[in-house]
DSSP file (Angstrom, degrees, kcal/mol; ACC not computed):
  #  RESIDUE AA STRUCTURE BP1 BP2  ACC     N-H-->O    O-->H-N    N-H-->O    O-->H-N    TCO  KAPPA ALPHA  PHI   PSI    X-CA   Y-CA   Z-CA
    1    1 A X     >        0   0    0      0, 0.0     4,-2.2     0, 0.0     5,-0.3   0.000 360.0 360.0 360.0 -34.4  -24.4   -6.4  -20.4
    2    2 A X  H  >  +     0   0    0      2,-0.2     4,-2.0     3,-0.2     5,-0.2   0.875 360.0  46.9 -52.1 -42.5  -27.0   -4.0  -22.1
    3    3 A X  H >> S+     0   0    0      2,-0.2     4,-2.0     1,-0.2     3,-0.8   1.000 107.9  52.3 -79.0 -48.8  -26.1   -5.9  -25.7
    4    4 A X  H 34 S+     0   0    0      1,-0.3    -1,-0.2     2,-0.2    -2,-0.2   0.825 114.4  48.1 -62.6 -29.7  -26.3   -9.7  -24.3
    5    5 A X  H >< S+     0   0    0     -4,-2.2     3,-0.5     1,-0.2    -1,-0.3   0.915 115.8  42.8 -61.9 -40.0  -30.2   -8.5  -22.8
    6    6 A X  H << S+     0   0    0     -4,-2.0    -2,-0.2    -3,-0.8     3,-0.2   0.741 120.3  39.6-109.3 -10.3  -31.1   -7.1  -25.8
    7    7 A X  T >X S+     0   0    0     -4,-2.0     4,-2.3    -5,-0.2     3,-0.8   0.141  72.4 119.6 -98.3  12.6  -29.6  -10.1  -28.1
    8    8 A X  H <>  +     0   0    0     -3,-0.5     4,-2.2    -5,-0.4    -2,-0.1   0.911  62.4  65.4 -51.9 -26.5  -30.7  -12.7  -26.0
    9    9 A X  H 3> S+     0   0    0     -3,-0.2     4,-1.6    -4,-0.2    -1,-0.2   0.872 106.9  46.8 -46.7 -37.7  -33.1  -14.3  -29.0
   10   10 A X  H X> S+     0   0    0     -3,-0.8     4,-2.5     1,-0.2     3,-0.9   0.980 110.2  49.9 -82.0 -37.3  -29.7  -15.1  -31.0
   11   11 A X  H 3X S+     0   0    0     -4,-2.3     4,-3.3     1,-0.3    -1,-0.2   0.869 111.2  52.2 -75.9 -31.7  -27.9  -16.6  -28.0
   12   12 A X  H 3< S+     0   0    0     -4,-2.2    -1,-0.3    -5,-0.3    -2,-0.2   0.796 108.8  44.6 -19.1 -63.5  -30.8  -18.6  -27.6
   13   13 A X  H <X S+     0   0    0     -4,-1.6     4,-3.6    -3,-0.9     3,-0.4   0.839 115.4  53.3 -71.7 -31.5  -30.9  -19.9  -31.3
   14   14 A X  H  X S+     0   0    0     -4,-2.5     4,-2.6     2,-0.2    -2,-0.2   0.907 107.9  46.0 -55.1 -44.8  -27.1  -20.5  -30.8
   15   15 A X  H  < S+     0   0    0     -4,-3.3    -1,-0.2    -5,-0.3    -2,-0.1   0.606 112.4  59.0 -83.3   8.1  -27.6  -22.6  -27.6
   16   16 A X  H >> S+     0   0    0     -3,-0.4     4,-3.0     2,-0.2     3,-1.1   0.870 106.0  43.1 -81.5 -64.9  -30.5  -24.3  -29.7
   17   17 A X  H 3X S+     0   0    0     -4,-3.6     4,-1.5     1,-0.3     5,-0.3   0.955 114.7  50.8 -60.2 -46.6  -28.4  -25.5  -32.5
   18   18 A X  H 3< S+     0   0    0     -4,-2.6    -1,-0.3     1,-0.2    -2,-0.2   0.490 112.2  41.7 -92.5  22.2  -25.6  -26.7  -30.2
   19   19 A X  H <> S+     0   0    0     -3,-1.1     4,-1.7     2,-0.1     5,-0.2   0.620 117.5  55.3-100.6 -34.9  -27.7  -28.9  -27.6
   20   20 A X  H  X S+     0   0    0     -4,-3.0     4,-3.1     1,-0.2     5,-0.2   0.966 115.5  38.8 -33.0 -53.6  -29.6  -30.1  -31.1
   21   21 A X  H  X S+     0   0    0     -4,-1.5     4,-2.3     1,-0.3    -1,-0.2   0.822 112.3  49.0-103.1 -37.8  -26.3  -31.1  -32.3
   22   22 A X  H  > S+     0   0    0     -5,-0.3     4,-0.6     2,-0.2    -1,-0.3   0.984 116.5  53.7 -61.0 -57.1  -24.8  -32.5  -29.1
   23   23 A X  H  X S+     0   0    0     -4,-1.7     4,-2.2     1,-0.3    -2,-0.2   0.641 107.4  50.4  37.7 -77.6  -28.5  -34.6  -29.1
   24   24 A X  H  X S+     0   0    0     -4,-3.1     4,-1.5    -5,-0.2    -1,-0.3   0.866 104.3  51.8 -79.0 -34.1  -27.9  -35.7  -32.0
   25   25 A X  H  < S+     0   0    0     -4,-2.3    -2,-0.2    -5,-0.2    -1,-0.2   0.728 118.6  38.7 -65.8  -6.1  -24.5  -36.9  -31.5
   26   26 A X  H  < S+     0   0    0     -4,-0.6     3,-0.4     2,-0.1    -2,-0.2   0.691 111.7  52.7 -99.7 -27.8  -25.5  -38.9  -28.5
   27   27 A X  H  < S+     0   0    0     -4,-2.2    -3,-0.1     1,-0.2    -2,-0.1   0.507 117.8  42.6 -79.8 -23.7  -28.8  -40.1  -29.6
   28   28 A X  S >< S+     0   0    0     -4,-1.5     3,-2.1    -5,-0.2     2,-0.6   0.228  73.6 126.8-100.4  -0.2  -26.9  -41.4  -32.9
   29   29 A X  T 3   +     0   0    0     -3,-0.4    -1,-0.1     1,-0.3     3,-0.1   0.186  67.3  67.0 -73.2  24.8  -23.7  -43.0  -31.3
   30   30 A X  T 3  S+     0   0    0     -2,-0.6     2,-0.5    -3,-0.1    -1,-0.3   0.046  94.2  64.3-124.1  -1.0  -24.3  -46.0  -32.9
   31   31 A X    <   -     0   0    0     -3,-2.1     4,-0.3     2,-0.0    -1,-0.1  -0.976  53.7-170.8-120.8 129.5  -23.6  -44.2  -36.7
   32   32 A X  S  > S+     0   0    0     -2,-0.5     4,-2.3     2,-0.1     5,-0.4   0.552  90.5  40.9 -86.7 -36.2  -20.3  -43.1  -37.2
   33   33 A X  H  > S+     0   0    0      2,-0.2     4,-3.0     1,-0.2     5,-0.4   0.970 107.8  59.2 -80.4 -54.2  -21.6  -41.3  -40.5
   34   34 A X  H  > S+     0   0    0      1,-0.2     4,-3.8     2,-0.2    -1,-0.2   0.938 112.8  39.9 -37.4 -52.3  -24.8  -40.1  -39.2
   35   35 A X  H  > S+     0   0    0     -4,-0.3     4,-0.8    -7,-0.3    -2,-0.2   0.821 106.8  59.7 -86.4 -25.0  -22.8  -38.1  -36.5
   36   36 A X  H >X S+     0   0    0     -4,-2.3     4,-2.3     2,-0.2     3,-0.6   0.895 115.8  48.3 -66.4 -28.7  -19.7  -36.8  -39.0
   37   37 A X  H 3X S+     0   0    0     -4,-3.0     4,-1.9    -5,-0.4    -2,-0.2   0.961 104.2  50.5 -58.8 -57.7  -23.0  -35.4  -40.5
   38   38 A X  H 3X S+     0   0    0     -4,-3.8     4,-0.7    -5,-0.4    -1,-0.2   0.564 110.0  52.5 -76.0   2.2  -24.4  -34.1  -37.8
   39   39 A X  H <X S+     0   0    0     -4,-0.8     4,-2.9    -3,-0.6    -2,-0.2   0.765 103.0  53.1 -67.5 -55.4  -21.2  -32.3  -37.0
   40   40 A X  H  X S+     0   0    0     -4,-2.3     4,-1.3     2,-0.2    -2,-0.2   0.871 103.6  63.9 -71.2 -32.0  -20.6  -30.6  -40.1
   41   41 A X  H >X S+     0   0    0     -4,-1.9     4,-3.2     2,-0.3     3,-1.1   0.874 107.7  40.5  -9.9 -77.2  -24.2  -29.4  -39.6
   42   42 A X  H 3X S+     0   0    0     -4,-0.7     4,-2.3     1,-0.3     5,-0.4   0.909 109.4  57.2 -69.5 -43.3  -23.4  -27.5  -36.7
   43   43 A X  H 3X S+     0   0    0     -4,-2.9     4,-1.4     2,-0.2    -1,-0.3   0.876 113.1  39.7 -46.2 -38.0  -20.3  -26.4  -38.0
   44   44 A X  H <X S+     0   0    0     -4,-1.3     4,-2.1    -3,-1.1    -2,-0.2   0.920 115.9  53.7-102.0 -46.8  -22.2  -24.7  -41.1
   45   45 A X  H  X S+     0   0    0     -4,-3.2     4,-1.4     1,-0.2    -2,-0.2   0.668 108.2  49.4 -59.4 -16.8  -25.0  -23.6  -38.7
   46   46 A X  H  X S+     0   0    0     -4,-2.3     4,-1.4     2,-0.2    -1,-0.2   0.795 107.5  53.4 -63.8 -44.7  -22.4  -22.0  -36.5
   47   47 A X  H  X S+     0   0    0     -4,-1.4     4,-2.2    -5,-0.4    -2,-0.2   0.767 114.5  42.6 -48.8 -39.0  -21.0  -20.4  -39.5
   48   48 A X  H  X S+     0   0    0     -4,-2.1     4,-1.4     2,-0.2    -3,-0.2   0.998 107.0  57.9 -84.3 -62.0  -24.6  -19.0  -40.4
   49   49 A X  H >X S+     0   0    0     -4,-1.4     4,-2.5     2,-0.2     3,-1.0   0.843 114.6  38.1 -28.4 -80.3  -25.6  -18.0  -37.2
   50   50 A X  H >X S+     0   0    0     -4,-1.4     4,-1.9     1,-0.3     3,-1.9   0.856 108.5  58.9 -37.8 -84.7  -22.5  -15.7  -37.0
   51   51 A X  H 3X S+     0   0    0     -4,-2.2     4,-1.0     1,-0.3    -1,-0.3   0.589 115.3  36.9 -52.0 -41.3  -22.7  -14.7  -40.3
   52   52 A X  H <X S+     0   0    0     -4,-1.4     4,-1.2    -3,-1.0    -1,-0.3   0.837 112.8  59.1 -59.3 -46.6  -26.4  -13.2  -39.4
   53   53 A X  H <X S+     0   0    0     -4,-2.5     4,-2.3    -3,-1.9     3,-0.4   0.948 110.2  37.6 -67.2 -51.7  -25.6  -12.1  -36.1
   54   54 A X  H  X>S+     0   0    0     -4,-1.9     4,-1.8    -5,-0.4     5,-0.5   0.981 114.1  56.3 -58.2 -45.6  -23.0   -9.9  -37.1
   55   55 A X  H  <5S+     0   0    0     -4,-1.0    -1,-0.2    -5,-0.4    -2,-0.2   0.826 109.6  56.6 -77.6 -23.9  -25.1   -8.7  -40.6
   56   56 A X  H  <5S+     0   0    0     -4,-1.2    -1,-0.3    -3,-0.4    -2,-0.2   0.989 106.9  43.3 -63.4 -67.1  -27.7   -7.8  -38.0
   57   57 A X  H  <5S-     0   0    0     -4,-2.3    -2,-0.2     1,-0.1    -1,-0.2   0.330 110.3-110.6 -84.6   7.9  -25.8   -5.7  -36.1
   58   58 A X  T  <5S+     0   0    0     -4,-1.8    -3,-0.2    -5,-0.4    -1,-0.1   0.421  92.2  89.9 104.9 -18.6  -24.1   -3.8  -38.5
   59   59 A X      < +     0   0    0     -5,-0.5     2,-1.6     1,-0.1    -4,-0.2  -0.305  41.9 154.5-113.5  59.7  -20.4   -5.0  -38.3
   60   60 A X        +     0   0    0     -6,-0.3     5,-0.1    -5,-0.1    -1,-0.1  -0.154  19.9 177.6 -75.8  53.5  -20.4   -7.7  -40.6
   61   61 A X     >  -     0   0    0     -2,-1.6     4,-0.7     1,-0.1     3,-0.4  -0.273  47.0-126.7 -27.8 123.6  -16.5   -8.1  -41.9
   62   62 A X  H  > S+     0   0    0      2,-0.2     4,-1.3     1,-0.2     5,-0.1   0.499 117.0  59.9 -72.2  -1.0  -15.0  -10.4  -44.1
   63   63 A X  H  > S+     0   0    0      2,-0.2     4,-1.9     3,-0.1    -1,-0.2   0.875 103.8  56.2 -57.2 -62.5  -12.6  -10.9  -40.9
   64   64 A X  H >> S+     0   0    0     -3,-0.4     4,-1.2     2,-0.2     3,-1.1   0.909 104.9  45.1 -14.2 -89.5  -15.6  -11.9  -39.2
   65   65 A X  H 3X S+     0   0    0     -4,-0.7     4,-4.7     1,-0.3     5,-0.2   0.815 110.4  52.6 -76.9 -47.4  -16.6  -14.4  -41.3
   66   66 A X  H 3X S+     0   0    0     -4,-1.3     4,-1.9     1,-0.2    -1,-0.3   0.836 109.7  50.6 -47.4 -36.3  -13.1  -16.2  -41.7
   67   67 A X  H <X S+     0   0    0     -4,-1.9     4,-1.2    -3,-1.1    -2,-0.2   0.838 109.5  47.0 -46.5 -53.5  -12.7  -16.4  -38.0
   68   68 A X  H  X S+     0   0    0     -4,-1.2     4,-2.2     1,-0.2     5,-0.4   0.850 114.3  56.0 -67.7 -44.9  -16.3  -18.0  -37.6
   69   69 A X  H  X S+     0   0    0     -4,-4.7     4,-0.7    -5,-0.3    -2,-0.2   0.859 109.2  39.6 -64.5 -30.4  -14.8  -20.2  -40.5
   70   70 A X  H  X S+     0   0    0     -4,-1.9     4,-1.0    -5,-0.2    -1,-0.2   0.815 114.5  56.4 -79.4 -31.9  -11.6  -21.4  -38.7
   71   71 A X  H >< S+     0   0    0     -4,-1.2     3,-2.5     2,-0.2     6,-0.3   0.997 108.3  48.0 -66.1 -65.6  -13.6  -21.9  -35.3
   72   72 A X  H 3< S+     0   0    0     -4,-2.2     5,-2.9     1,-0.3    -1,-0.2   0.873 112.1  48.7 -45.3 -49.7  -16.0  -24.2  -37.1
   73   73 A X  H 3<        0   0    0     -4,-0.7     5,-1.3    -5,-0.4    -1,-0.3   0.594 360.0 360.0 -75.6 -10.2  -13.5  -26.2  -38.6
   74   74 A X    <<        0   0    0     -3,-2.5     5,-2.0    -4,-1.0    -1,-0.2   0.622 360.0 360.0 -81.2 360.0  -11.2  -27.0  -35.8
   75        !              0   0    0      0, 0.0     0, 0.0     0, 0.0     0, 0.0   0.000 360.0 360.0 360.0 360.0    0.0    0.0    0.0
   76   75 A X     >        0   0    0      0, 0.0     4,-1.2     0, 0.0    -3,-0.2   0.000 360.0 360.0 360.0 -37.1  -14.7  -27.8  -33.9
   77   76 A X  H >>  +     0   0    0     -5,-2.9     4,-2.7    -6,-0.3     3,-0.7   0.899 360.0  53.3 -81.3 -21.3  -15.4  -30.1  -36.5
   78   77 A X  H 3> S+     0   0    0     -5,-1.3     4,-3.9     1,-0.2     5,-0.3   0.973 114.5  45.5 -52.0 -49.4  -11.8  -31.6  -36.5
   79   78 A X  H 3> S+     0   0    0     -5,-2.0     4,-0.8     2,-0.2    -1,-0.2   0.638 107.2  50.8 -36.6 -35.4  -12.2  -32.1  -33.3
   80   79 A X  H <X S+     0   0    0     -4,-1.2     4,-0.7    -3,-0.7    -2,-0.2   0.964 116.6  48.4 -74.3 -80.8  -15.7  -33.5  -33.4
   81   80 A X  H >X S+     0   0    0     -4,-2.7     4,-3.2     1,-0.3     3,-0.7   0.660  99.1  62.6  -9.8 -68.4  -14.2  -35.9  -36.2
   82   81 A X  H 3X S+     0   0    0     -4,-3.9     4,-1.2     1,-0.3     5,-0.4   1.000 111.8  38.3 -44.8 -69.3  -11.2  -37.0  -34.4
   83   82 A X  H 3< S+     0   0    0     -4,-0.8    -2,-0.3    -5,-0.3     4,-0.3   0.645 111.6  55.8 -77.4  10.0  -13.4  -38.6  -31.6
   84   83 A X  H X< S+     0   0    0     -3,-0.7     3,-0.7    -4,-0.7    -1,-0.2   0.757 118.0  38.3 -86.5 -48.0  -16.2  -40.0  -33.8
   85   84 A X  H 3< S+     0   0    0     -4,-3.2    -2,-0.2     1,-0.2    -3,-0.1   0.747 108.9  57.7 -76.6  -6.7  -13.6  -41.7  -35.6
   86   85 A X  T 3<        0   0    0     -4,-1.2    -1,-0.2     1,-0.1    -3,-0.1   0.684 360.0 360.0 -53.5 -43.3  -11.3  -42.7  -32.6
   87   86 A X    <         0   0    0     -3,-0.7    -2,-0.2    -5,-0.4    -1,-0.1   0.569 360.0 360.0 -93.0 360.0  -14.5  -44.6  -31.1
């Protein structure tokens, strides 16, 4: 519990990007392109976020980074699938 008090700034900027990015996908549901944009966005800003968070704290692993790199991309299939569904 001691590390989530004392990184509460990152979870912050993480729960920043993804209400931006939900936001934007709602405020925008009238562009199909505009929101595959704004997807991949969060996807690569999820990717950075991680990639910092970890470099921060000392255990930065190319394991790490791939992980963050499959997560992001399934979101974004995901994301994808239902922008293009609708």
């Amino acid at each position: 519990m001691r590390a989530f008090v004392k990184d509460i700034s990152h979870y912050f900027v993480l729960f920043g990007i993804l209400i931006a990015s939900f936001a934007g996908l709602i405020l925008f549901s009238y562009d199909k392109n505009f929101q595959i944009a704004v997807s991949l966005a969060l996807a690569l800003a999820y990717i950075s976020w991680g990639i910092v968070h970890h470099y921060l704290h000392k255990d930065l692993h190319i394991e790490t980074i791939l992980e963050y790199i499959v997560i992001a991309f399934l979101g974004f299939v995901i994301i994808f699938s239902i922008i293009i569904r609708t």
